[in-house]
RODREN-921918 format. One record per residue (C-alpha): residue number from 1; x, y, z. Coordinates in steps of 0.5 Angstrom, whole numbers, plus 2048, in hexadecimal, padded with zeros to 3 digits. Each point is the difference from the previous one (the first is absolute). Example, Ala and Ser with C-alpha at 12.3 -4.5 7.8 and 13.67 -1.06 7.14 Angstrom:
BEGIN
@n = 1 | u = 819 | v = 7F7 | w = 810
@n = 2 | u = 802 | v = 807 | w = 7FE
***
This chain:
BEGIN
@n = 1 | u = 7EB | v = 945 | w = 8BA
@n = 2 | u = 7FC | v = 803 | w = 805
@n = 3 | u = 800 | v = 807 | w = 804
@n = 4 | u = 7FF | v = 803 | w = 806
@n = 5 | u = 7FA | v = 803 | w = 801
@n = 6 | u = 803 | v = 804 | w = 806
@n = 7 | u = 7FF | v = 808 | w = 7FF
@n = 8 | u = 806 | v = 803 | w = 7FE
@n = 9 | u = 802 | v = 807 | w = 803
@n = 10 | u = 7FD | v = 806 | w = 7FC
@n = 11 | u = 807 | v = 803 | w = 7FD
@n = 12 | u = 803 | v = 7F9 | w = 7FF
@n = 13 | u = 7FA | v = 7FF | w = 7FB
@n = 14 | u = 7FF | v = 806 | w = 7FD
@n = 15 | u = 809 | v = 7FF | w = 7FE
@n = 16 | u = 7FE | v = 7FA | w = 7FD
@n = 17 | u = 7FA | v = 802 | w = 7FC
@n = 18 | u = 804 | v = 806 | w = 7FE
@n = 19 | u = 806 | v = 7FB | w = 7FE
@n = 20 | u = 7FB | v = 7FC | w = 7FD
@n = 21 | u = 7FD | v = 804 | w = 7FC
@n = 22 | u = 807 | v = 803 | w = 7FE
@n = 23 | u = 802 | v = 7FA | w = 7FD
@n = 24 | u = 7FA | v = 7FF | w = 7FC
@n = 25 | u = 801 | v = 807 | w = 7FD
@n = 26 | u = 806 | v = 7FF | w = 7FE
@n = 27 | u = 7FF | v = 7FA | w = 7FB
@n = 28 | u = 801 | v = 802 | w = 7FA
@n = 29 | u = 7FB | v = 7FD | w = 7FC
@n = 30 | u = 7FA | v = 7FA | w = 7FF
@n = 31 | u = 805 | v = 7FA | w = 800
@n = 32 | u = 804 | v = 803 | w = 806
@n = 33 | u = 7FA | v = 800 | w = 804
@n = 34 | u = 7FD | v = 7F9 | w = 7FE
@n = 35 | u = 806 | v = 7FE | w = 801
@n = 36 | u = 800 | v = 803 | w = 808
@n = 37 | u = 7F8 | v = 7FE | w = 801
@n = 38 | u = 801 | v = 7F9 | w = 7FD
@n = 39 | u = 806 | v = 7FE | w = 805
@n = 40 | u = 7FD | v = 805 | w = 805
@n = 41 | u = 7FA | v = 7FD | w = 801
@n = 42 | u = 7FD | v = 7FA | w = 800
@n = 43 | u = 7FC | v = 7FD | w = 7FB
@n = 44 | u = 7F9 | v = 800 | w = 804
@n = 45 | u = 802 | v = 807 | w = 802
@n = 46 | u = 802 | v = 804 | w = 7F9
@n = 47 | u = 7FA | v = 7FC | w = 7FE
@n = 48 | u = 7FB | v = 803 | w = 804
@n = 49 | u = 804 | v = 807 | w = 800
@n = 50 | u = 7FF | v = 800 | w = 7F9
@n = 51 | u = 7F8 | v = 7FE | w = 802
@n = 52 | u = 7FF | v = 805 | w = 804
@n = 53 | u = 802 | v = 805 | w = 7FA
@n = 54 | u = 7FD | v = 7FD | w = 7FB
@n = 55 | u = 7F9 | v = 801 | w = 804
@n = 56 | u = 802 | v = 807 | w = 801
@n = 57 | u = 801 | v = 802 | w = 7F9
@n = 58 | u = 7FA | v = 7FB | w = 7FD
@n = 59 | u = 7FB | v = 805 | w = 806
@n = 60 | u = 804 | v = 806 | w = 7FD
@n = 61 | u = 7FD | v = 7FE | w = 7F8
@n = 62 | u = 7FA | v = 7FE | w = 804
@n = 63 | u = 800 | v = 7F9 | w = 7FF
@n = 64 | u = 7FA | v = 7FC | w = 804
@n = 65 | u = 801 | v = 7FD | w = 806
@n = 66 | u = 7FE | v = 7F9 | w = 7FC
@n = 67 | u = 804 | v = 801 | w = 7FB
@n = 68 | u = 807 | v = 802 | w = 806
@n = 69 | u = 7FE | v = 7F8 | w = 804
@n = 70 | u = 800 | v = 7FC | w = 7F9
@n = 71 | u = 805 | v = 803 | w = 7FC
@n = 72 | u = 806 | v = 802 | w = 806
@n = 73 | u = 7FD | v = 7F9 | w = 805
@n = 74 | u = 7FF | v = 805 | w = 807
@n = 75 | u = 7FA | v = 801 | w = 804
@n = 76 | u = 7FB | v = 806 | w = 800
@n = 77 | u = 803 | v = 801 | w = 807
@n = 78 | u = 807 | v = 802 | w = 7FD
@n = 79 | u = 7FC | v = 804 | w = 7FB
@n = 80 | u = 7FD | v = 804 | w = 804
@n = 81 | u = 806 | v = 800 | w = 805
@n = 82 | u = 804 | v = 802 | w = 7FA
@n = 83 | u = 7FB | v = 806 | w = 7FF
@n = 84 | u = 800 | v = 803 | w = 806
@n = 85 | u = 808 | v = 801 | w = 7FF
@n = 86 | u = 800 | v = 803 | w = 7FA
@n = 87 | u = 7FE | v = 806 | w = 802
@n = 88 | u = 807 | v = 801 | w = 803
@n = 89 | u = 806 | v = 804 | w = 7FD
@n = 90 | u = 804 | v = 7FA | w = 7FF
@n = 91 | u = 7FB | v = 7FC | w = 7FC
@n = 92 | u = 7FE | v = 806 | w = 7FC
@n = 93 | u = 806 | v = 802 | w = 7FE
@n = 94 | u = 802 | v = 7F8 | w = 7FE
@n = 95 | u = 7FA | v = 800 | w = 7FD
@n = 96 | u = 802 | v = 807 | w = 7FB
@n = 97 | u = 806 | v = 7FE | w = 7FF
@n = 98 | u = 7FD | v = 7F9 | w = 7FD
@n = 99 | u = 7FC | v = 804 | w = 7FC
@n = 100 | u = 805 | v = 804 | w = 7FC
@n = 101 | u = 804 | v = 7FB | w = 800
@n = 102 | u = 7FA | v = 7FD | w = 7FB
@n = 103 | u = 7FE | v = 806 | w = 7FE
@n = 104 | u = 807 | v = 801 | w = 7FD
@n = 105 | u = 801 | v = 7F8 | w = 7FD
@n = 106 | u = 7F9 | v = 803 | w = 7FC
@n = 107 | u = 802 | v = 806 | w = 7FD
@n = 108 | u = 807 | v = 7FC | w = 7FF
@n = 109 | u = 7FC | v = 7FC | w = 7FB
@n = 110 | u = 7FB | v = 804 | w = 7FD
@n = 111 | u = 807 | v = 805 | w = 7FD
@n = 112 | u = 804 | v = 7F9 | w = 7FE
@n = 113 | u = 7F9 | v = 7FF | w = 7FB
@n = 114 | u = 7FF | v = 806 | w = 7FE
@n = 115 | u = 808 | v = 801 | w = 7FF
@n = 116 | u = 800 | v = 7FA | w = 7FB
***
């Protein structure tokens, strides 16, 4: 499929940002979204979506450039790119959400251990 790179009208744009961003909102859960993003996207294109914020939290966990390239197969220009973006709210605000999400799964287990 391919899309026009013509400029959209401004308001045309933000109601479809905003339809777009409702409709994610209103997954319900973690098989729905998959779901969405597979049937969504192509698989070069989820695929380098799920890069993109991989390379985000890898930095975030102070992983090195070195280490991003080999493991995730990306350039130190898209690392480097990646970094500048995640001083912006919408990558913080993943980013934390990933981290409690972690943070959770980690204290889930510890109290299954010690409740046995």
């Amino acid at each position: 499929m391919r899309i026009s790179k013509q400029s959209l009208n401004q308001s045309i744009k933000n109601e479809l940002y905003n339809t777009i961003a409702q409709a994610i909102a209103d997954l319900k859960n973690k098989d729905e979204a998959l779901s969405f993003l597979k049937d969504f996207f192509t698989k070069a294109e989820l695929e380098a979506f799920a890069k993109r914020l991989a390379v985000a939290y890898w930095l975030r966990k102070r992983r090195t450039y070195q280490n991003i390239k080999d493991n995730l197969k990306v350039s130190s220009a898209t690392v480097a790119s990646i970094e500048r973006q995640m001083k912006k709210e919408g990558f913080q605000l993943i980013i934390k959400k990933i981290e409690a999400e972690e943070w959770a799964n980690i204290w889930s287990e510890r109290i299954k251990k010690f409740k046995k």
